[in-house]
N, C-alpha and C positions, 0 to 999 in steps of 0.2 A: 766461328770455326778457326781452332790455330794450326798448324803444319808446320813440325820440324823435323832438320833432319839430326839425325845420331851417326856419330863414329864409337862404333862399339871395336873395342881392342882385348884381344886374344892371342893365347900362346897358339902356337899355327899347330900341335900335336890336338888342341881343343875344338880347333876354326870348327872341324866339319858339325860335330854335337851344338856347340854354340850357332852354329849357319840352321842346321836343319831346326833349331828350336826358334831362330826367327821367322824361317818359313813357315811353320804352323803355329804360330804364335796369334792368337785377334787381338795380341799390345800394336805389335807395328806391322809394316811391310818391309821386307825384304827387296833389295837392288844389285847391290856388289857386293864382293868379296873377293881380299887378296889372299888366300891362304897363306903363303910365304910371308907376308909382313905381318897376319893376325889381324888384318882387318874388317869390316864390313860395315856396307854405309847401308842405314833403313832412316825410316820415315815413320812419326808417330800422327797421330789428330787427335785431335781433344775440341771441346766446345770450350774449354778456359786454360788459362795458365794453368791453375791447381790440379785439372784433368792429366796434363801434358807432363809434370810433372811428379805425379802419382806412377803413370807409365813409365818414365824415366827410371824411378827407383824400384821397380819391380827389373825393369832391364838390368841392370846395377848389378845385381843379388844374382842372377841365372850364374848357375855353377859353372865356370871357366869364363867366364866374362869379370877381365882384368880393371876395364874401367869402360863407361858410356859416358858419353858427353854429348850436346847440342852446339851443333856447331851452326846451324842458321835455322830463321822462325821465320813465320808468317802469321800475324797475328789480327785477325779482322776489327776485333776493338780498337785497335791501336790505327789502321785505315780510317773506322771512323775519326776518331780525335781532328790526325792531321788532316783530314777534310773538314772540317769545326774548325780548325785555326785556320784554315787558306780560306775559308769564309768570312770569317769574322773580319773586324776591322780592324788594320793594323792602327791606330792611332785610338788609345781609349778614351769612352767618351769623356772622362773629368776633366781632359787636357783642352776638349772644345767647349765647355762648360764655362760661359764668362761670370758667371756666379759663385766660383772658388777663385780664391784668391792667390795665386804661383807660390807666396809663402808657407800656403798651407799642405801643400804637394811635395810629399816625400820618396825622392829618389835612392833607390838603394843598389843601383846598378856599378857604383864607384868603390873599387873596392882597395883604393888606394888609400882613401881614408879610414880606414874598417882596421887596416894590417898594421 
């Protein structure tokens, strides 16, 4: 499950039609709204990226809605991952491998020699 939230930006003569349309809306949830600055912060979910960002573009398009954007995510794939890498082992194993030979171990972390 991912969880972002959105700054959706309107002209403030729009705010209330663009506000009431977030509120019955099952794209997102509804939280704040400045009407004098045109803005309103909600919250979408999705089970993936491409979910979250289907709703995104559907927010986009709502008539008087000037621009949406994601301004922060929560993404549960992305939890797993870095739990898999604080597991794993920092040192790989071909480095404790005395059966490779150091010459045959290619370093591409120096990027001094690359430029």
């Amino acid at each position: 499950m991912n969880i972002s939230s959105i700054v959706v930006q309107c002209k403030s003569e729009n705010f209330d039609q663009v506000k009431e349309w977030c509120e019955e809306s099952s794209l997102c949830d509804y939280h704040f709204g400045d009407k004098a600055k045109g803005k309103i912060i909600i919250t979408i979910e999705g089970e993936g990226v491409s979910e979250e960002i289907a709703k995104l573009t559907e927010i986009q398009a709502v008539p008087g809605v000037l621009a949406a954007d994601m301004m922060q995510s929560y993404q549960e794939e992305l939890d797993d991952e870095i739990k898999k890498l604080n597991e794993a082992d920092a040192v790989p194993s071909m480095l404790n491998d005395d059966n490779i030979d150091v010459k045959d171990i290619v370093y591409n972390g120096d990027l001094k020699k690359k430029l």
